[in-house]
C-alpha positions as CSV (number, residue, x, y, z in Angstrom):
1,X,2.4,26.5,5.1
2,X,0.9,28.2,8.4
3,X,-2.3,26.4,9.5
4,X,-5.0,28.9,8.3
5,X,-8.1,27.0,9.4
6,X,-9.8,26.3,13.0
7,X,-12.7,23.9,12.1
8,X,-12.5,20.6,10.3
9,X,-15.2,18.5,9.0
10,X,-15.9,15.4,6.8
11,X,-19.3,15.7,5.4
12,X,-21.2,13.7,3.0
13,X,-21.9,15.0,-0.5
14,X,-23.0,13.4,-3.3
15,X,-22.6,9.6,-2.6
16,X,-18.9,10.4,-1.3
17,X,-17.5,12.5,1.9
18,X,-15.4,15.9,1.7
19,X,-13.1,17.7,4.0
20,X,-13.7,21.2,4.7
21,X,-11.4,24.0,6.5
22,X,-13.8,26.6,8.1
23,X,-16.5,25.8,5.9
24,X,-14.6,25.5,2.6
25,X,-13.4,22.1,0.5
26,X,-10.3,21.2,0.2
27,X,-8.9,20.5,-3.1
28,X,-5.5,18.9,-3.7
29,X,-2.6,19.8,-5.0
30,X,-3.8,19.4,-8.5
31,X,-7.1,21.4,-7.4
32,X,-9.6,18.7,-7.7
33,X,-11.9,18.5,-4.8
34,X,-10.5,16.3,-2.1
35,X,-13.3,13.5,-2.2
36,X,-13.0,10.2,-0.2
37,X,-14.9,7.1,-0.5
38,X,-15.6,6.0,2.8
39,X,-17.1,7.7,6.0
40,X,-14.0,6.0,7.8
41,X,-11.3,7.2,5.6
42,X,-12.6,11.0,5.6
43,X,-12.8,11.1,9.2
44,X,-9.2,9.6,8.9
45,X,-8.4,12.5,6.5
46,X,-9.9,14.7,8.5
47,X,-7.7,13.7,12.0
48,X,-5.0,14.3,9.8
49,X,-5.7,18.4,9.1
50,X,-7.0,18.9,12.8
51,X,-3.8,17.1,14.2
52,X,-1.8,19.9,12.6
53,X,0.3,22.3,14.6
54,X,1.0,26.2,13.3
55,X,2.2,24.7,10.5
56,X,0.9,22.2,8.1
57,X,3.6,19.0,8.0
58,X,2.5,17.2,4.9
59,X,4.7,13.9,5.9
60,X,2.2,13.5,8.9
61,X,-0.6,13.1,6.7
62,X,-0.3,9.5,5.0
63,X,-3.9,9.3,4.2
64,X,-4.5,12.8,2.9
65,X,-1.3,12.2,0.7
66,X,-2.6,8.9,-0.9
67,X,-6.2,10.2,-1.3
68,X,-4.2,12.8,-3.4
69,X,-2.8,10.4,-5.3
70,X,-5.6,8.7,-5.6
71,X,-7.2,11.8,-7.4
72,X,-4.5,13.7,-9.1
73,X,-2.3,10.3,-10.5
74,X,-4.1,7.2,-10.7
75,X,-7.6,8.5,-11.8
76,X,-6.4,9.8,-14.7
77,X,-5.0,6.7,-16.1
78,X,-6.2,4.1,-13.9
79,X,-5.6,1.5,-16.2
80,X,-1.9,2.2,-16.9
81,X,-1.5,2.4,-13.5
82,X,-2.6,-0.9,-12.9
83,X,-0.7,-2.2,-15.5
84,X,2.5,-1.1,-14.0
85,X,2.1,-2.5,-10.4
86,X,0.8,-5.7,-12.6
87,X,4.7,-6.1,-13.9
88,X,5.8,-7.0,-10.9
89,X,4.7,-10.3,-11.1
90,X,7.1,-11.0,-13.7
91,X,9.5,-11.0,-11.1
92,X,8.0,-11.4,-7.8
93,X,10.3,-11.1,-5.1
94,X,8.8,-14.9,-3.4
95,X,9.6,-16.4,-7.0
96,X,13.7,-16.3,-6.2
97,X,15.3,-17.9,-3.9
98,X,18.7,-18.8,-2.2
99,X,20.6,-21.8,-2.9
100,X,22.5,-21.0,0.1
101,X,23.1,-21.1,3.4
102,X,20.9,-23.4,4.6
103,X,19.2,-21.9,7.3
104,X,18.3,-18.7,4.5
105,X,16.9,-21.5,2.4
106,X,14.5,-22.7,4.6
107,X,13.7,-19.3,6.3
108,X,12.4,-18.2,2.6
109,X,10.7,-21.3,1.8
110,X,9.1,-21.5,5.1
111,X,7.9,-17.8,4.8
112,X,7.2,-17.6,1.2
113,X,5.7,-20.8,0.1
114,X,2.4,-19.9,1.2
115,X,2.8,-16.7,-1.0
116,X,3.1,-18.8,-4.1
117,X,0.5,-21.1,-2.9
118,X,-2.2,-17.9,-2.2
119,X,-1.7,-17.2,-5.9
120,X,-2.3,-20.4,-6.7
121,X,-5.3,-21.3,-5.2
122,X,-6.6,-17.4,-5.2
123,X,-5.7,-16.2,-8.8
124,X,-5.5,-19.6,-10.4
125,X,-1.6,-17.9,-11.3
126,X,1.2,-20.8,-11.0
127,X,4.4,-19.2,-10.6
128,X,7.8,-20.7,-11.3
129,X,10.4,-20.7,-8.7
130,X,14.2,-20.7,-9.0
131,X,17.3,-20.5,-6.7
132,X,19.0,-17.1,-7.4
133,X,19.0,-14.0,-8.8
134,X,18.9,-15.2,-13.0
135,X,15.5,-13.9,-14.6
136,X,13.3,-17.0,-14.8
137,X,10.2,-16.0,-17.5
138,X,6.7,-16.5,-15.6
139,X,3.6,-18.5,-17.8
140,X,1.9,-15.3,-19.1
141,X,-1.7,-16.7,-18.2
142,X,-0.7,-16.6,-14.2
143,X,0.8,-12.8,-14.8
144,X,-2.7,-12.1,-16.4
145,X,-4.4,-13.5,-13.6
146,X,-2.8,-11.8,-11.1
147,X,-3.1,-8.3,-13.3
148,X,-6.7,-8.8,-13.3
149,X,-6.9,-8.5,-9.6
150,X,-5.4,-4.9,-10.3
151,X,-7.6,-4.0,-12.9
152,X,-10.8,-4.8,-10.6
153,X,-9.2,-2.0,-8.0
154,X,-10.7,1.5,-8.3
155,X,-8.1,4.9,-7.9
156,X,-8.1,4.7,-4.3
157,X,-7.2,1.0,-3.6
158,X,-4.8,1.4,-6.3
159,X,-3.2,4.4,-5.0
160,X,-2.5,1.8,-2.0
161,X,-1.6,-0.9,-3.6
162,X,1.4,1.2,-5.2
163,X,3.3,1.6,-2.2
164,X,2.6,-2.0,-0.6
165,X,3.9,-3.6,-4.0
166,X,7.1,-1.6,-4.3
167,X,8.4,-1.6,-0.7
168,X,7.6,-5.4,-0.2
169,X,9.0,-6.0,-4.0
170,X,6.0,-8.4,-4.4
171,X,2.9,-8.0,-6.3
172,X,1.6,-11.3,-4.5
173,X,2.2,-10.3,-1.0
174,X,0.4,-6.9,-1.3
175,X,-2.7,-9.0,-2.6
176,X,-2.7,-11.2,0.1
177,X,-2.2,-8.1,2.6
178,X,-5.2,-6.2,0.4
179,X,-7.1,-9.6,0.4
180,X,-6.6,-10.1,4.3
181,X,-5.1,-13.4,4.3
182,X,-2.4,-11.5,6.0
183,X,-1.4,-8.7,8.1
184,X,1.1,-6.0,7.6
185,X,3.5,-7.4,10.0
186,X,3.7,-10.9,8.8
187,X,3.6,-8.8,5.0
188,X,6.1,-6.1,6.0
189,X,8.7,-9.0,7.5
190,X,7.9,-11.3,4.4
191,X,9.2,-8.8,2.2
192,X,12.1,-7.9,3.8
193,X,12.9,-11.3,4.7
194,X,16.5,-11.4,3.6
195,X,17.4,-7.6,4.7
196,X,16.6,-8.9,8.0
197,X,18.6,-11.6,7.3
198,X,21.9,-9.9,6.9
199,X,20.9,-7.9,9.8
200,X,20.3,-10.5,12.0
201,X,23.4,-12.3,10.9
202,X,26.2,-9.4,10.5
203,X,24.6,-6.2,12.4
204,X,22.7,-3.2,11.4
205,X,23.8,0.3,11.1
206,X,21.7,3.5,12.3
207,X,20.9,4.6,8.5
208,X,19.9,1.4,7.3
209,X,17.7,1.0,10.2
210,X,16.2,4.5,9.7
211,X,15.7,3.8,6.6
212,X,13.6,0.5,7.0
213,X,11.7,2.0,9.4
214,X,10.6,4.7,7.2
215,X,9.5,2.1,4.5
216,X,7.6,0.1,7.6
217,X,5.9,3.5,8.5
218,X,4.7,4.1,4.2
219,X,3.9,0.2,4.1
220,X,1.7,0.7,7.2
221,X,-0.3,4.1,6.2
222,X,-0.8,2.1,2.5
223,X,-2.4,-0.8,4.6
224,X,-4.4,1.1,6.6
225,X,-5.9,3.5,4.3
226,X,-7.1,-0.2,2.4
227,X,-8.7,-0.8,5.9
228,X,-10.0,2.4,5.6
229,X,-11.8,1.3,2.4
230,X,-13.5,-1.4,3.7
231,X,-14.9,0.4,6.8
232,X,-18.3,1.3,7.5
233,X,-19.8,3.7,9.5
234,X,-22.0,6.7,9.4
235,X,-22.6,10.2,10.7
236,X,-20.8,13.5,9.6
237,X,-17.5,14.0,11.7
238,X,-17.1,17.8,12.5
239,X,-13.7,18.9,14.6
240,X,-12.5,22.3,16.3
């Protein structure tokens, strides 16, 4: 799409903040008005549609696509949503380990202990942890636990969460990302641990290195647009 617009504004309305083009609201792609929480995350949002070029690039606009989905998917069935992210506890990536080499061993243990020990002492949730890949069935109390965390999340931090759980493969590290006990580095690496691994150990081509860093790039706009939650500040942020 050409860029049709010259002015872009976040303005407060109603208890929330909206994006106009020119004067008018912008809606998204489901046509619900494009509404954001927070003053930070609108003018965010709104960076995003000034930064454009001629044409509108929607894959340069992380936090105007997850503010969509926000709207459009989770709202609807925020719930169901939850409960879907929630599953991933049943078989948390920091829950199965390697019984070999050695050095892989401790590399996990060292970097995912304190994972299991966050949901421990955050959620109350003990989970069980086993040496490879064979399903091992987690106490359904410390899966409820953890899916209550979820359930307390609105559309937006949901809408977040989505991404962070399903690139790192972890329900438990994207709550200790959301819950700040760690950053998306040290969340990013934890998740990718033995990718990085085999790369470290045998080489890495150019795809699969393209390919993580597209999944680092996603896993950093989700983490930032939580940020963006959590921000305050005031004013109404007008542009071109």
């Amino acid at each position: 799409m050409k860029r049709f617009y010259t002015a872009v504004a976040a303005v407060p309305e109603d208890g929330a903040w909206r994006i106009t083009l020119d004067g008018r609201p912008v809606r998204t792609p489901k046509r619900a008005p494009l509404s954001l929480p927070t003053a930070a995350l609108a003018a965010a949002v709104a960076e995003e549609w000034d930064a454009q070029g001629e044409s509108i690039a929607p894959a340069t606009m992380p936090m105007t696509g997850l503010a969509n989905a926000a709207i459009d998917h989770v709202l609807p069935g925020a719930q169901a949503f939850a409960a879907g992210l929630a599953a991933y506890a049943e078989s948390d990536l920091v829950c199965y380990r390697a019984d070999a080499p050695a050095d892989l061993t401790a590399r996990q243990a060292e970097a995912w202990d304190p994972f299991v020990n966050f949901a421990r002492t955050r959620y109350d949730a003990a989970l069980r942890v086993t040496d490879g890949i064979a399903h091992i069935a987690q106490d359904a109390a410390a899966v409820q636990r953890l899916a209550a965390a979820l359930q307390g999340m609105d559309a937006y931090r949901l809408a977040a969460m989505q991404p962070l759980v399903t690139i790192a493969g972890s329900l438990v590290i994207a709550l200790a990302l959301a819950e700040g006990e760690v950053d998306p580095e040290t969340a990013f690496a934890a998740g990718h641990l033995d990718e990085l691994y085999q790369a470290e150990k045998w080489g890495d081509d150019a795809e699969a290195t393209a390919a993580r860093t597209a999944r680092r790039a996603a896993f950093d706009a989700a983490a930032r647009f939580l940020s963006l939650l959590d921000a305050t500040s005031a004013g109404t942020t007008s542009r071109g």
